[in-house]
PQR file with spaces between the fields and no chain letter, atoms N, CA, C, O and H, PARSE charges and radii, in Angstrom:
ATOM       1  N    UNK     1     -10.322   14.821   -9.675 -0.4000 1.5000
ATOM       2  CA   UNK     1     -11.370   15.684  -10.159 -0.0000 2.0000
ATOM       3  C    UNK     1     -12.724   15.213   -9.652  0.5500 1.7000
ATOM       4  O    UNK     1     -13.587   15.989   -9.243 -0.5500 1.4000
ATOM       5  N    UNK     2     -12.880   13.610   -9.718 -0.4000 1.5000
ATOM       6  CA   UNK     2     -14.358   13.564   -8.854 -0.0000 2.0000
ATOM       7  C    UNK     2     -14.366   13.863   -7.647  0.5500 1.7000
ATOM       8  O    UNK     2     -15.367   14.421   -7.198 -0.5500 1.4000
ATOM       9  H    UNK     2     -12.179   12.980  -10.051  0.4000 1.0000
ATOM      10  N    UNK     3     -13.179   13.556   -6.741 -0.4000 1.5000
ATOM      11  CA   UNK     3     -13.541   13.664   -5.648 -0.0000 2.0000
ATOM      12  C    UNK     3     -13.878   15.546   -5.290  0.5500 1.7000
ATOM      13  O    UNK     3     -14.347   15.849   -4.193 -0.5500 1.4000
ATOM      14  H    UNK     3     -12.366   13.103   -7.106  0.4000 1.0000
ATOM      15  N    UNK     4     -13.650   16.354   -6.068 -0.4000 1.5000
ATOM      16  CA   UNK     4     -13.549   17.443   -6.445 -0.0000 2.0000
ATOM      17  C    UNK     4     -15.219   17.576   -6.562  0.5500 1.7000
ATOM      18  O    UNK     4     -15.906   17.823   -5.571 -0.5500 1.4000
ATOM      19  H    UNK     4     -13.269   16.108   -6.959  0.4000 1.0000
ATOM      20  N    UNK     5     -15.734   17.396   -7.793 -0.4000 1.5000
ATOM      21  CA   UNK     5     -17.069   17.263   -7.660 -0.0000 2.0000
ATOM      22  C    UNK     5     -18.265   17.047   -6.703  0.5500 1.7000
ATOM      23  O    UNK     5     -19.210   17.738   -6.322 -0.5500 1.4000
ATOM      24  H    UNK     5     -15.175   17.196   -8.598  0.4000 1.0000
ATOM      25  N    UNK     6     -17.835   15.837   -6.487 -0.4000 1.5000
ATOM      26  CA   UNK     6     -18.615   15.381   -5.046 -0.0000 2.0000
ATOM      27  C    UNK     6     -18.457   16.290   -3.855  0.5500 1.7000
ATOM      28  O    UNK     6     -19.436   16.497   -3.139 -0.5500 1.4000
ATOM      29  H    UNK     6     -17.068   15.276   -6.797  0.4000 1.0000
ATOM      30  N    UNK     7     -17.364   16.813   -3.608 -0.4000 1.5000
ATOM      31  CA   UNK     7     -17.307   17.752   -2.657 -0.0000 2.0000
ATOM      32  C    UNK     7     -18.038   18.759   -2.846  0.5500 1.7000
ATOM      33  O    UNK     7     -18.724   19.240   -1.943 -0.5500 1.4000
ATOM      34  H    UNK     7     -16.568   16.645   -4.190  0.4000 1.0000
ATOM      35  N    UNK     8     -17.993   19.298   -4.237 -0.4000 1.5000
ATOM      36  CA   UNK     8     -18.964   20.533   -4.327 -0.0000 2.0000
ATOM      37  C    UNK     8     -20.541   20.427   -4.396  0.5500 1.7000
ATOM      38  O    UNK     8     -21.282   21.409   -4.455 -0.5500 1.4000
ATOM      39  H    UNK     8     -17.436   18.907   -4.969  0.4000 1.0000
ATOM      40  N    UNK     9     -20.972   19.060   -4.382 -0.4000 1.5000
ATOM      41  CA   UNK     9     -22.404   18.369   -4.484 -0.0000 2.0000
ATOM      42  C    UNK     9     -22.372   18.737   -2.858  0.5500 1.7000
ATOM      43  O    UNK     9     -22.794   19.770   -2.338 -0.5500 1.4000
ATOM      44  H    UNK     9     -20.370   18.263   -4.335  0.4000 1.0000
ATOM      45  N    UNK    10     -21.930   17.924   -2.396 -0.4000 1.5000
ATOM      46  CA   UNK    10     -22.124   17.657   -0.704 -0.0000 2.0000
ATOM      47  C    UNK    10     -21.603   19.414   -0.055  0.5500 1.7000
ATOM      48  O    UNK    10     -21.798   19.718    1.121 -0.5500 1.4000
ATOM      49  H    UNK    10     -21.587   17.085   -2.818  0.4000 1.0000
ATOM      50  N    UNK    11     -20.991   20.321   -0.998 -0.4000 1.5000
ATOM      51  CA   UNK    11     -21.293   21.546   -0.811 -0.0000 2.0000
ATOM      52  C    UNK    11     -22.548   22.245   -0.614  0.5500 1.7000
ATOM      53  O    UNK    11     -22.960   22.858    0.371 -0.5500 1.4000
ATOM      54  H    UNK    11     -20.833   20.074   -1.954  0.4000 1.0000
ATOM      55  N    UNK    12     -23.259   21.955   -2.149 -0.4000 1.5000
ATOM      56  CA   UNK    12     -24.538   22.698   -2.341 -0.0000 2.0000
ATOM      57  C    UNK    12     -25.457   21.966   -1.219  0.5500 1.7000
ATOM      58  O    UNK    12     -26.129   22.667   -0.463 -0.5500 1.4000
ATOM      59  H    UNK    12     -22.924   21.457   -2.949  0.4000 1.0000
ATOM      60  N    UNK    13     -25.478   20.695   -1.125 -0.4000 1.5000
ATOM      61  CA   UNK    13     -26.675   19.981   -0.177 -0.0000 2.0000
ATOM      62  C    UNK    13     -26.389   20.460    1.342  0.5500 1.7000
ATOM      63  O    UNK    13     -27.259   20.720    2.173 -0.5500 1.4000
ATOM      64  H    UNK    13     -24.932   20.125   -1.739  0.4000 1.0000
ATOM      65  N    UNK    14     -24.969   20.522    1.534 -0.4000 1.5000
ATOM      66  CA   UNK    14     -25.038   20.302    3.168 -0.0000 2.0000
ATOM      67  C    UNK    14     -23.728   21.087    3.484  0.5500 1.7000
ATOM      68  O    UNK    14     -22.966   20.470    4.228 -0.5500 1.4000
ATOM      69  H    UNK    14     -24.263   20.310    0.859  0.4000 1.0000
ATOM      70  N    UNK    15     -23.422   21.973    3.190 -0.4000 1.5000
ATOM      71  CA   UNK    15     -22.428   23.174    3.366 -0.0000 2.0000
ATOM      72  C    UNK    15     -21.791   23.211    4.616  0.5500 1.7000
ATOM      73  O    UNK    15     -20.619   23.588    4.613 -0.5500 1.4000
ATOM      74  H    UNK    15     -24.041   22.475    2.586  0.4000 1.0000
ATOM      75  N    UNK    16     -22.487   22.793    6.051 -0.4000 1.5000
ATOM      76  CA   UNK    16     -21.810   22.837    7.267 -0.0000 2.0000
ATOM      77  C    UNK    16     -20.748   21.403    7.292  0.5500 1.7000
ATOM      78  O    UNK    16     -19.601   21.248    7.711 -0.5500 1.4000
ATOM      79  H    UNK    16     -23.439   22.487    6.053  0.4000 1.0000
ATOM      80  N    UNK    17     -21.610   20.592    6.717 -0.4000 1.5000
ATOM      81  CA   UNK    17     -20.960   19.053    6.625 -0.0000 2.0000
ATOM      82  C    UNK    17     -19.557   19.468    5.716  0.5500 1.7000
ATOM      83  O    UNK    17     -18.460   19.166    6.187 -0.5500 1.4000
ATOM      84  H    UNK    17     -22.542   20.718    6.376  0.4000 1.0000
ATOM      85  N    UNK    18     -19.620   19.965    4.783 -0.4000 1.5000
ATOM      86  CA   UNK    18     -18.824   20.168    3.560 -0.0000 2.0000
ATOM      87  C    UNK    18     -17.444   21.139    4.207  0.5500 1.7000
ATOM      88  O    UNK    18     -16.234   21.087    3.987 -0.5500 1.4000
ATOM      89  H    UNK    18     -20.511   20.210    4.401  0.4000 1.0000
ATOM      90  N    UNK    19     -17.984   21.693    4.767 -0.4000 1.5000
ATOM      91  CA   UNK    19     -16.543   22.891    5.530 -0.0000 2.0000
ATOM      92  C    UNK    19     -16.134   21.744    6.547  0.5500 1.7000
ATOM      93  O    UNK    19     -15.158   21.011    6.388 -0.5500 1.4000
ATOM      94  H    UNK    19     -18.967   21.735    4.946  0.4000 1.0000
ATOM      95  N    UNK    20     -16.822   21.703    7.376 -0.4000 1.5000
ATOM      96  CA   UNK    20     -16.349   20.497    8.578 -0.0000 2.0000
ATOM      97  C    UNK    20     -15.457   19.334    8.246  0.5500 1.7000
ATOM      98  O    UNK    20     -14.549   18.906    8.958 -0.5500 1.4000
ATOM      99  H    UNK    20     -17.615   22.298    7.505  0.4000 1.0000
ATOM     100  N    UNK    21     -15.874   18.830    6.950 -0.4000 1.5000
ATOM     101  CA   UNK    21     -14.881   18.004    5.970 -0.0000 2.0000
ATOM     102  C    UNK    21     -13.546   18.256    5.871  0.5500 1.7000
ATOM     103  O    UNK    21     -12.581   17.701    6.398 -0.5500 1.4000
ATOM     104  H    UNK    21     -16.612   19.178    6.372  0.4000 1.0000
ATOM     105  N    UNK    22     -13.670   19.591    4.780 -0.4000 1.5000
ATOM     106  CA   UNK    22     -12.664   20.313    4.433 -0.0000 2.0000
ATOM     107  C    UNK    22     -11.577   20.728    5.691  0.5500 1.7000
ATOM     108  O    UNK    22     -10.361   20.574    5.580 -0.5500 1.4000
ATOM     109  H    UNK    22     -14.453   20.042    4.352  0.4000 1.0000
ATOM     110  N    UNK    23     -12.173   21.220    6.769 -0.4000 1.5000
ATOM     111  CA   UNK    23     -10.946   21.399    7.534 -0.0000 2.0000
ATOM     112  C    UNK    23     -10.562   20.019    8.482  0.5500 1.7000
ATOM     113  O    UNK    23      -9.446   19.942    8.997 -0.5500 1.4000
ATOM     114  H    UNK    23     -13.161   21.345    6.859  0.4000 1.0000
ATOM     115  N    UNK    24     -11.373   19.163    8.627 -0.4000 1.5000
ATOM     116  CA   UNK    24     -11.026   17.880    9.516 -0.0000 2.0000
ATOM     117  C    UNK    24     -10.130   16.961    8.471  0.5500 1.7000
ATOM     118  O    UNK    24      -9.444   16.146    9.089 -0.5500 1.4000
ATOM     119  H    UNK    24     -12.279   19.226    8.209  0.4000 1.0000
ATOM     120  N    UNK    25     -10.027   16.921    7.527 -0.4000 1.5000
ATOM     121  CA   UNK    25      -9.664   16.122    6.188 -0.0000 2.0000
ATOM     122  C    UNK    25      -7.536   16.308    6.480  0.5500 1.7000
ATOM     123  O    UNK    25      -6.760   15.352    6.438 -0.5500 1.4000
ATOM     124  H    UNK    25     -10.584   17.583    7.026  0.4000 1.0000
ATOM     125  N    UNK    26      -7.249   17.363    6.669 -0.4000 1.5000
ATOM     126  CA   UNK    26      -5.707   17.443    7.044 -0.0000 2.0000
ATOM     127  C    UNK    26      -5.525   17.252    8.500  0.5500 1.7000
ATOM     128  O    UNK    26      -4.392   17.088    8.953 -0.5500 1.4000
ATOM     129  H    UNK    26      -7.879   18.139    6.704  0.4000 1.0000
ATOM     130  N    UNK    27      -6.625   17.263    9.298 -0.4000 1.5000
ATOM     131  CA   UNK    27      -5.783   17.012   10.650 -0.0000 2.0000
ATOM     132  C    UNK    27      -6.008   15.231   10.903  0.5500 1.7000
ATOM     133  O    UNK    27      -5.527   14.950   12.000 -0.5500 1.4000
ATOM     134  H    UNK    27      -7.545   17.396    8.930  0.4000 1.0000
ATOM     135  N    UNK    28      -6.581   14.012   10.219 -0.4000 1.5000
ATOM     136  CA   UNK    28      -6.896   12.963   10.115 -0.0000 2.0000
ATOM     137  C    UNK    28      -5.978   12.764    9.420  0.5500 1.7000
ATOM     138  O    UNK    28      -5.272   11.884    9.913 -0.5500 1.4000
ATOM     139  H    UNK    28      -6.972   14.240    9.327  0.4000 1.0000
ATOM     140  N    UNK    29      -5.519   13.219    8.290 -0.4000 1.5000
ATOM     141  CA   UNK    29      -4.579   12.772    7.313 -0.0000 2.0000
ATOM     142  C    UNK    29      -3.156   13.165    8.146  0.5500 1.7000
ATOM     143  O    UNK    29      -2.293   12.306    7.969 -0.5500 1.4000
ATOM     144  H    UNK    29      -6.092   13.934    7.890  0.4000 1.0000
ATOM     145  N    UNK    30      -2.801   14.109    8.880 -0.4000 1.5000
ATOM     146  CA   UNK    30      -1.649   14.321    9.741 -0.0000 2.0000
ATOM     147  C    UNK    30      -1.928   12.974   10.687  0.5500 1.7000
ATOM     148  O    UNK    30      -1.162   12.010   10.675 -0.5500 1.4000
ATOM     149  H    UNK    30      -3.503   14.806    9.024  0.4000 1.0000
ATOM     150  N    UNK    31      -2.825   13.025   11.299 -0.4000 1.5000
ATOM     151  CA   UNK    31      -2.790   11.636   12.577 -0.0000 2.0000
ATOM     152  C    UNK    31      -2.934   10.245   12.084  0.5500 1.7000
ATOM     153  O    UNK    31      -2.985    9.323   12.898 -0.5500 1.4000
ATOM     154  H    UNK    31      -3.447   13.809   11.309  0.4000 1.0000
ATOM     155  N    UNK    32      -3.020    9.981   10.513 -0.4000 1.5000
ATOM     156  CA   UNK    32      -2.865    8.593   10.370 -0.0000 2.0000
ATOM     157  C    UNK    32      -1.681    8.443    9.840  0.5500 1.7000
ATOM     158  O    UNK    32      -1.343    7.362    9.358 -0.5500 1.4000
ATOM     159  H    UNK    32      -2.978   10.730    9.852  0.4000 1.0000
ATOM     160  N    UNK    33      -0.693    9.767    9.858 -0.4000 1.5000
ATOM     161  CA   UNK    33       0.255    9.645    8.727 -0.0000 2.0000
ATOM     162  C    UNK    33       1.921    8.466    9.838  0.5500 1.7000
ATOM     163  O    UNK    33       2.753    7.780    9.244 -0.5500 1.4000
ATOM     164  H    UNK    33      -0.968   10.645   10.249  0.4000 1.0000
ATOM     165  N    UNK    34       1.879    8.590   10.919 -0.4000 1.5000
ATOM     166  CA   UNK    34       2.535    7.566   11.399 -0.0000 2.0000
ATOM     167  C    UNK    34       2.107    6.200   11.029  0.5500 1.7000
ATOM     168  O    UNK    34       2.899    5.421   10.499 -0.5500 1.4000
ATOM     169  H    UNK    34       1.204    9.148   11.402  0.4000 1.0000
ATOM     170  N    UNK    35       0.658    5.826   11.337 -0.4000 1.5000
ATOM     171  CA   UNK    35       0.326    4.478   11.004 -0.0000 2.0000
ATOM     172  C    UNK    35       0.515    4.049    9.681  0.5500 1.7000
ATOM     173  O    UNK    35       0.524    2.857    9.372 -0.5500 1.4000
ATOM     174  H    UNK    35       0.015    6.459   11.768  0.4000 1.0000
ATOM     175  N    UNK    36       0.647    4.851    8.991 -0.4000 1.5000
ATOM     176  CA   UNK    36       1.401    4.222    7.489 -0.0000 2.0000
ATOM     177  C    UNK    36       2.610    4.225    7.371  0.5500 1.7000
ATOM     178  O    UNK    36       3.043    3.399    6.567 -0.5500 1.4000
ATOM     179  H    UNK    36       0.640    5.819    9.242  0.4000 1.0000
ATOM     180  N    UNK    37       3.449    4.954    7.958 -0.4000 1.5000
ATOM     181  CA   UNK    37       4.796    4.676    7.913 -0.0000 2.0000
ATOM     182  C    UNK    37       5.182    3.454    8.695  0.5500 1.7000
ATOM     183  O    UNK    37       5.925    2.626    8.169 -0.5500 1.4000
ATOM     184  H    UNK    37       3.097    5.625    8.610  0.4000 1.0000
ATOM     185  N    UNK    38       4.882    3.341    9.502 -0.4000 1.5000
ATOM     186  CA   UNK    38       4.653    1.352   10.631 -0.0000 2.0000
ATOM     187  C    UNK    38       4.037    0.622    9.764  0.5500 1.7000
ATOM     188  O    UNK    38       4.008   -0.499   10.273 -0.5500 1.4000
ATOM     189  H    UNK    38       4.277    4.014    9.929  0.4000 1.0000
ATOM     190  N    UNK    39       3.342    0.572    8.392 -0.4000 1.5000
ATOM     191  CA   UNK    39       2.954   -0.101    7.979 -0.0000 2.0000
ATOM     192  C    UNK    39       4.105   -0.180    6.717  0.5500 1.7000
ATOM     193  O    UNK    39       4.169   -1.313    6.240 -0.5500 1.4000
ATOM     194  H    UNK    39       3.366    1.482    7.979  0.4000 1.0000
ATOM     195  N    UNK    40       4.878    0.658    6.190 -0.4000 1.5000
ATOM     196  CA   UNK    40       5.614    0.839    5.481 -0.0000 2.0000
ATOM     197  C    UNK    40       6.883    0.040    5.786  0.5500 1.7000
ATOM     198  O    UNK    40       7.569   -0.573    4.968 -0.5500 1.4000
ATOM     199  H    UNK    40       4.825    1.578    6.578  0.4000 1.0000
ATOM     200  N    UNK    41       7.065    0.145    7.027 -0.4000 1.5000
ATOM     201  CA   UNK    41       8.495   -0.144    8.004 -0.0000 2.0000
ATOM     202  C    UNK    41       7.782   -2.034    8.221  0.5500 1.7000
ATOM     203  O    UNK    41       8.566   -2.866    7.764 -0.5500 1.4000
ATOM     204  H    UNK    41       6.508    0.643    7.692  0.4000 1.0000
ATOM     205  N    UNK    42       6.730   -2.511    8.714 -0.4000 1.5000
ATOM     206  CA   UNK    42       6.271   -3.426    8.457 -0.0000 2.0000
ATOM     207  C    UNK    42       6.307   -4.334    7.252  0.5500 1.7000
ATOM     208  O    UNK    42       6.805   -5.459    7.299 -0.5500 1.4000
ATOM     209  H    UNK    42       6.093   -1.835    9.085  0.4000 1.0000
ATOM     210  N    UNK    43       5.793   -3.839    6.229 -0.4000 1.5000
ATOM     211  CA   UNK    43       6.078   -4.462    4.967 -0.0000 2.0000
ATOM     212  C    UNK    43       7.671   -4.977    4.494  0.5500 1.7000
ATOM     213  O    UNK    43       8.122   -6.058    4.116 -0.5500 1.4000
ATOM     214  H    UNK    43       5.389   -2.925    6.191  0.4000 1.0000
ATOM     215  N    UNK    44       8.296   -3.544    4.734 -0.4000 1.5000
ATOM     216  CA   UNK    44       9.645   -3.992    4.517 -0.0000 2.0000
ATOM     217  C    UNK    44      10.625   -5.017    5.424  0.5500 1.7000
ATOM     218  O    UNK    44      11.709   -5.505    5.105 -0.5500 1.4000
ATOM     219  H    UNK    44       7.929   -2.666    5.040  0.4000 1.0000
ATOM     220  N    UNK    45       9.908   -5.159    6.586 -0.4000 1.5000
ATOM     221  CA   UNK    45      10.821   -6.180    7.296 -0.0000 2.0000
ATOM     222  C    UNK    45      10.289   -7.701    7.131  0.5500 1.7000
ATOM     223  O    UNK    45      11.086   -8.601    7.398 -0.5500 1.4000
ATOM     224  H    UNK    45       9.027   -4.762    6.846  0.4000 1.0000
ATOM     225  N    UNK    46       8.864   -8.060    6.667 -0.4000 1.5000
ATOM     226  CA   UNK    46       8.231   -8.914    5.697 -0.0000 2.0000
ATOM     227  C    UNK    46       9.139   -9.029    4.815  0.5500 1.7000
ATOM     228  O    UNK    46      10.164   -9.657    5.082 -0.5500 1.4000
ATOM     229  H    UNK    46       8.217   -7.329    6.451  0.4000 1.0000
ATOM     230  N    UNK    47       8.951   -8.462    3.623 -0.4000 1.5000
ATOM     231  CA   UNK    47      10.144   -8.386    2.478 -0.0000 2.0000
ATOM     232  C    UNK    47      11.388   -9.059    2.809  0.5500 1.7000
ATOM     233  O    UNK    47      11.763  -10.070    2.215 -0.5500 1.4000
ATOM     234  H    UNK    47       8.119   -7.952    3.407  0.4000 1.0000
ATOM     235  N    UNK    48      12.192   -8.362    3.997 -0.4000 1.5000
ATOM     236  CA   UNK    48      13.273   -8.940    3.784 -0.0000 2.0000
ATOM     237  C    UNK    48      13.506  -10.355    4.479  0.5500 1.7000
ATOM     238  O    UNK    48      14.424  -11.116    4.174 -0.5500 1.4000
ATOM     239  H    UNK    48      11.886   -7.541    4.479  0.4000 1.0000
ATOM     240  N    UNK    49      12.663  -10.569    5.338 -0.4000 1.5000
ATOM     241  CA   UNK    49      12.241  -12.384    5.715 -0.0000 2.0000
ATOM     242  C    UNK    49      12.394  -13.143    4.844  0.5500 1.7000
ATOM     243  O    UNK    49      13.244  -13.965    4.501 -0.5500 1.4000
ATOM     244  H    UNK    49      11.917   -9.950    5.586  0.4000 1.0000
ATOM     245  N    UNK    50      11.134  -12.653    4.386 -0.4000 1.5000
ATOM     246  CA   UNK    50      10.950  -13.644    2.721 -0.0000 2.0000
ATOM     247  C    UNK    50      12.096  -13.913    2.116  0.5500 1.7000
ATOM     248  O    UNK    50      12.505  -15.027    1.789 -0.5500 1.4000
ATOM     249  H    UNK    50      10.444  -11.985    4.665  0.4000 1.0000
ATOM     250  N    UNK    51      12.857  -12.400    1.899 -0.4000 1.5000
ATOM     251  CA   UNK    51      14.207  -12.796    0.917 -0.0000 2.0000
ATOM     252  C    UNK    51      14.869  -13.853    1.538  0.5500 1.7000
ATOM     253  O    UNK    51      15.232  -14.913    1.027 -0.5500 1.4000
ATOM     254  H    UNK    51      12.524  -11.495    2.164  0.4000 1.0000
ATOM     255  N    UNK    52      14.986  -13.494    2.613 -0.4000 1.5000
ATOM     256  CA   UNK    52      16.216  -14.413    4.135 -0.0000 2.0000
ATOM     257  C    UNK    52      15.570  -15.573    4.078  0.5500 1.7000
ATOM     258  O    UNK    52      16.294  -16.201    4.851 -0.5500 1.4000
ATOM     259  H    UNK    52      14.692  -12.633    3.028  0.4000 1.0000
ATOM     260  N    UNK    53      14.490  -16.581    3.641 -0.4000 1.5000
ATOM     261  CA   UNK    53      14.124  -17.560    4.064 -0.0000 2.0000
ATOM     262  C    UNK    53      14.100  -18.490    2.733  0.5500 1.7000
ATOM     263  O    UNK    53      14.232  -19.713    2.711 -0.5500 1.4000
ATOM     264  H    UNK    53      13.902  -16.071    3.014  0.4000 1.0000
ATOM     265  N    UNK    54      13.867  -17.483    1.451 -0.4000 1.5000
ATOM     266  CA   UNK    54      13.669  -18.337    0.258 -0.0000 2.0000
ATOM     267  C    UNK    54      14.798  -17.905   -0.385  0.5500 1.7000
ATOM     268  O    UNK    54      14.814  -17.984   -1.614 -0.5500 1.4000
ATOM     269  H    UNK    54      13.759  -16.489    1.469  0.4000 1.0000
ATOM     270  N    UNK    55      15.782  -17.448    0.220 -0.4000 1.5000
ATOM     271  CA   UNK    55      17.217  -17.178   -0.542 -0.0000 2.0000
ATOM     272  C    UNK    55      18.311  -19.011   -0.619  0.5500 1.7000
ATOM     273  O    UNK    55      19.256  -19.152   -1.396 -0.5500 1.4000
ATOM     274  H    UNK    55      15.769  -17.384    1.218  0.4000 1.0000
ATOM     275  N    UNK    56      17.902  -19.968    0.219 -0.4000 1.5000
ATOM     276  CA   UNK    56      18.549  -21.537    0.115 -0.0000 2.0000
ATOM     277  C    UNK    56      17.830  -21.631   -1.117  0.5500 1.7000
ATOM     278  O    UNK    56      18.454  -21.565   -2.177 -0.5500 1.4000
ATOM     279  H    UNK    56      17.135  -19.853    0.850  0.4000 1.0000
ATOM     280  N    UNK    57      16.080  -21.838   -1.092 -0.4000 1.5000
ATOM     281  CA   UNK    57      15.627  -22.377   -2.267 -0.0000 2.0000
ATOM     282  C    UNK    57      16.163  -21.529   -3.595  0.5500 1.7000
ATOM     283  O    UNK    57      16.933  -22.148   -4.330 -0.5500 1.4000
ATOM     284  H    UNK    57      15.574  -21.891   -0.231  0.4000 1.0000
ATOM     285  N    UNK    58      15.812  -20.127   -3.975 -0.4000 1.5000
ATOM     286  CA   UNK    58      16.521  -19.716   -4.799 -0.0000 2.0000
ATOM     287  C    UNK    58      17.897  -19.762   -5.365  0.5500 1.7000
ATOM     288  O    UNK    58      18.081  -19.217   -6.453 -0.5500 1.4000
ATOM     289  H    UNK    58      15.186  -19.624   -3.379  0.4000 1.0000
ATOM     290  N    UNK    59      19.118  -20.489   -4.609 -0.4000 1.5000
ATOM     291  CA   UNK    59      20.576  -20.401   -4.653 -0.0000 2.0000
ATOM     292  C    UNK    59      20.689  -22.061   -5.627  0.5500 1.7000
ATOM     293  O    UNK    59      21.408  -22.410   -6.563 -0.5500 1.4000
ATOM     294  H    UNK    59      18.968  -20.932   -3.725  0.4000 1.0000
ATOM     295  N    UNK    60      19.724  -22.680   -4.932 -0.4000 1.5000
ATOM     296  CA   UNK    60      19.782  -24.402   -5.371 -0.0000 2.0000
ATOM     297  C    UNK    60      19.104  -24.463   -6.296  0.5500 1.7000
ATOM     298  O    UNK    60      19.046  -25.628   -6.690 -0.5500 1.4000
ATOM     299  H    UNK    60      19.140  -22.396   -4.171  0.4000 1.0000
ATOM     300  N    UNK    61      18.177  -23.381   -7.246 -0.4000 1.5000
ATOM     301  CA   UNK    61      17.617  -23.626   -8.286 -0.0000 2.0000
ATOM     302  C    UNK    61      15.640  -23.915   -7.845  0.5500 1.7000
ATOM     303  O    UNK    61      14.628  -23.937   -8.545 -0.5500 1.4000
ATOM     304  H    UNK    61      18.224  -22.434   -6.926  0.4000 1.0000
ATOM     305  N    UNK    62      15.729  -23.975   -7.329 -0.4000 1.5000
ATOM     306  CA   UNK    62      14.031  -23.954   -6.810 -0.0000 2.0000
ATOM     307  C    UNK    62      13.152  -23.339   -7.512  0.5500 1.7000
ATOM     308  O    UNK    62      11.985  -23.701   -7.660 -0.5500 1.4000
ATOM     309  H    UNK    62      16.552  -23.957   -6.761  0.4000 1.0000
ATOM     310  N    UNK    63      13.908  -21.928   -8.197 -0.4000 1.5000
ATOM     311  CA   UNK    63      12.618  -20.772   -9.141 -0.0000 2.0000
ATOM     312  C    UNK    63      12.161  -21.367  -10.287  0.5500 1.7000
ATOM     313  O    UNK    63      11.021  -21.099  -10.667 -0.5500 1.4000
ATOM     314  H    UNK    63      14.856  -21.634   -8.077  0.4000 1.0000
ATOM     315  N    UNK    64      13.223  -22.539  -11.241 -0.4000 1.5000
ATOM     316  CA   UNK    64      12.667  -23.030  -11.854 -0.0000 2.0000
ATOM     317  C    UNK    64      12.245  -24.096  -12.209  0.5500 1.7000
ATOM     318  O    UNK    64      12.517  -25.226  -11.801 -0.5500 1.4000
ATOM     319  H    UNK    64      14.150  -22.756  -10.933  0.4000 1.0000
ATOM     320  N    UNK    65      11.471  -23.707  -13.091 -0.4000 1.5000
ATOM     321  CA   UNK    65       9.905  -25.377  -13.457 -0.0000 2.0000
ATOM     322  C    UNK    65      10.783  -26.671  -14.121  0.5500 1.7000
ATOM     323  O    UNK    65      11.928  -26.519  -14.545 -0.5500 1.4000
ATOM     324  H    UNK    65      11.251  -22.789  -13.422  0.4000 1.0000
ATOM     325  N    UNK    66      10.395  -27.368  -14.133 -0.4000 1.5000
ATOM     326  CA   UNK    66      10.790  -28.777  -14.966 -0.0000 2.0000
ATOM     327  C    UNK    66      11.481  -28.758  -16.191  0.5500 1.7000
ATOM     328  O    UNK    66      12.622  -29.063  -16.538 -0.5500 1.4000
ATOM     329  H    UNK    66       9.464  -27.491  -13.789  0.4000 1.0000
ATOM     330  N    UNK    67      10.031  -28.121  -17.001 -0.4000 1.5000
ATOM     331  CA   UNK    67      10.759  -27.642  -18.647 -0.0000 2.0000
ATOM     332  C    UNK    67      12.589  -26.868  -18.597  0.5500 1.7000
ATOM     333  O    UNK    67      13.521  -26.978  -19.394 -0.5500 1.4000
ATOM     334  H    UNK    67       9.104  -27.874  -16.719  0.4000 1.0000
ATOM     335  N    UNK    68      12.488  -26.261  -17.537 -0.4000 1.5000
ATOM     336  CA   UNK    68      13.686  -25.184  -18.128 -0.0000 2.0000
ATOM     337  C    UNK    68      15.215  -25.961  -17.849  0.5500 1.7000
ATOM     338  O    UNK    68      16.345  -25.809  -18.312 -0.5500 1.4000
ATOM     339  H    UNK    68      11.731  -26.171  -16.889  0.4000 1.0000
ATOM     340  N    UNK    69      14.359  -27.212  -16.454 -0.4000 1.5000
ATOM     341  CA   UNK    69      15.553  -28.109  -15.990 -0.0000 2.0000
ATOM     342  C    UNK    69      15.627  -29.035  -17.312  0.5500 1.7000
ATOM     343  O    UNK    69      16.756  -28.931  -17.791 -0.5500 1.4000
ATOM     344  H    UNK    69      13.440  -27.336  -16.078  0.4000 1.0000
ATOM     345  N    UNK    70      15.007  -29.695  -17.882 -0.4000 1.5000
ATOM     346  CA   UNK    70      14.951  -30.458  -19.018 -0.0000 2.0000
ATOM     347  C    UNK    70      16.015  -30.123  -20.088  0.5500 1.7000
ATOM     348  O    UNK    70      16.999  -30.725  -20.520 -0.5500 1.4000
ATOM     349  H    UNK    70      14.090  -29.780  -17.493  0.4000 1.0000
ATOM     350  N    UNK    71      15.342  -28.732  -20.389 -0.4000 1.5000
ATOM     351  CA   UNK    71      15.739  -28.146  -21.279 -0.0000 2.0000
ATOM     352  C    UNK    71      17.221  -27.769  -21.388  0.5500 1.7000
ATOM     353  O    UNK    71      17.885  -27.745  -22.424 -0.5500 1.4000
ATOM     354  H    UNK    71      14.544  -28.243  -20.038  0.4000 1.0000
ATOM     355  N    UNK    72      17.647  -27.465  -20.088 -0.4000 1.5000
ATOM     356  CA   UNK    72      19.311  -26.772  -19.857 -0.0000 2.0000
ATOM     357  C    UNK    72      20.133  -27.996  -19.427  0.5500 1.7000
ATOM     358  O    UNK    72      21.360  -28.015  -19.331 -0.5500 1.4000
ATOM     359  H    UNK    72      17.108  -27.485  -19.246  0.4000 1.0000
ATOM     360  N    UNK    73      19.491  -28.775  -19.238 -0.4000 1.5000
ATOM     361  CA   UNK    73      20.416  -30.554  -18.913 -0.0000 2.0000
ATOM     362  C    UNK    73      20.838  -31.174  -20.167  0.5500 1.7000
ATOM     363  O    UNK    73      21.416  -32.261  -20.154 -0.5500 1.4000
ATOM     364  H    UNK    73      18.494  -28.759  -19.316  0.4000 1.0000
């Protein structure tokens, strides 16, 4: 809804700016829409590293603290 507002501010002030917006706003959002999916596809192959690398420490007990070893011994 603000961004709603503001658009109609930057309507009343500057109307050529405001249309020019409005129609450039989906063809920017179409041309960045690959670079987020590579960033999506990125993250997830991060993710599964991580799993693949801290899956020894996790198997041998590594996640937990002192107290809980104390405690369950």
């Amino acid at each position: 809804m603000t961004k709603f507002l503001l658009w109609l501010l930057l309507l009343v002030l500057c109307w050529p700016l405001a249309l020019l917006a409005l129609i450039l706003y989906p063809i920017v959002w179409l041309l960045l829409l690959p670079l987020r999916l590579l960033g999506i596809a990125v993250d997830g192959v991060f993710s599964l590293l991580h799993a693949i690398l801290t899956l020894p420490a996790r198997l041998l007990g590594g996640g937990r603290s002192g107290r809980d070893r104390a405690a369950t011994a």
